[in-house]
Steps between C-alpha positions, in 0.01 A plus 500: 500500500689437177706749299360745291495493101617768330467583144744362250480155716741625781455349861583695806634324784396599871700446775474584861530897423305509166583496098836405503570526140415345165534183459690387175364148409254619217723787389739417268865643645715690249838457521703787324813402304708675759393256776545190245874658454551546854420118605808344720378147435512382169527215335872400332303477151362875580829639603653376165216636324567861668871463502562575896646373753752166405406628151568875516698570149760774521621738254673848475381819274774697241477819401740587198644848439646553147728698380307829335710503182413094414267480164191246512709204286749509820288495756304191320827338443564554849175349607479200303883379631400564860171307438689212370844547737436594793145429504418175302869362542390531907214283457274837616229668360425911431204710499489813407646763280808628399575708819317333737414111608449232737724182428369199676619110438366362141354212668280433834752616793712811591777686368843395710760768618731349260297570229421852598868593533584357142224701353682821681854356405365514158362876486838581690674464153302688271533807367165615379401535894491819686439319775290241671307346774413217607248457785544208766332172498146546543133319464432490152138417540435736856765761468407638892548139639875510690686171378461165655858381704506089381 
């Protein structure tokens, strides 16, 4: 006795105890970006592409608190030296606003300690600041990911 057609083309498979479930040949399987994400074993090329793994780039977030009394001319004066300073001079990058950012490396790759602390030795000095913080390295592309040991 062969197995039964259904509509829409699928086959049933029998086996010793009856339908045992549809079988998937004909049907097209649909595979959710979640699962795609979730895949262990990718290819080098793909793991660059998605930046994980050996390729996992790292950055850290800012938040800025100025002082309340600072007019708009200081606080762009402010921003354009720490863009070129501590920012540019650091071979990093910034995105964001004035009061709050993500810095990551200007080029493929991940922001070092070192570069992270002279960003923070440079807001140490300045007087337009409240206050600050700085965030620890994290995964600019999958924030929840924990960092990779090398």
């Amino acid at each position: 006795m062969g197995a039964p057609i259904m509509p829409h083309g699928c086959v049933f498979a029998r086996d010793q105890d009856g339908l045992s479930g549809v079988e998937t040949a004909r049907v097209p399987r649909v595979i959710t970006y979640e699962e795609s994400y979730m895949a262990t074993n990718r290819s080098r090329r793909l793991r660059k592409k998605l930046c994980v793994d050996e390729f996992q780039e790292l950055g850290f977030e800012l938040t800025l608190n100025f002082k309340a009394d600072l007019s708009d001319q200081v606080i762009d004066s402010f921003i354009d030296q720490f863009l070129d300073d501590a920012i540019a001079g650091n071979g990093l990058d910034y995105v964001g606003g004035e009061d709050y950012g993500l810095v990551c490396l200007a080029k493929r790759g991940s922001v070092s300690e070192e570069q992270r602390s002279a960003v923070e030795a440079w807001l140490k000095g300045r007087d337009e600041l409240e206050g600050y913080e700085i965030s620890p390295l994290l995964d600019v592309w999958y924030p929840g990911n924990p960092i990779n040991q090398a």
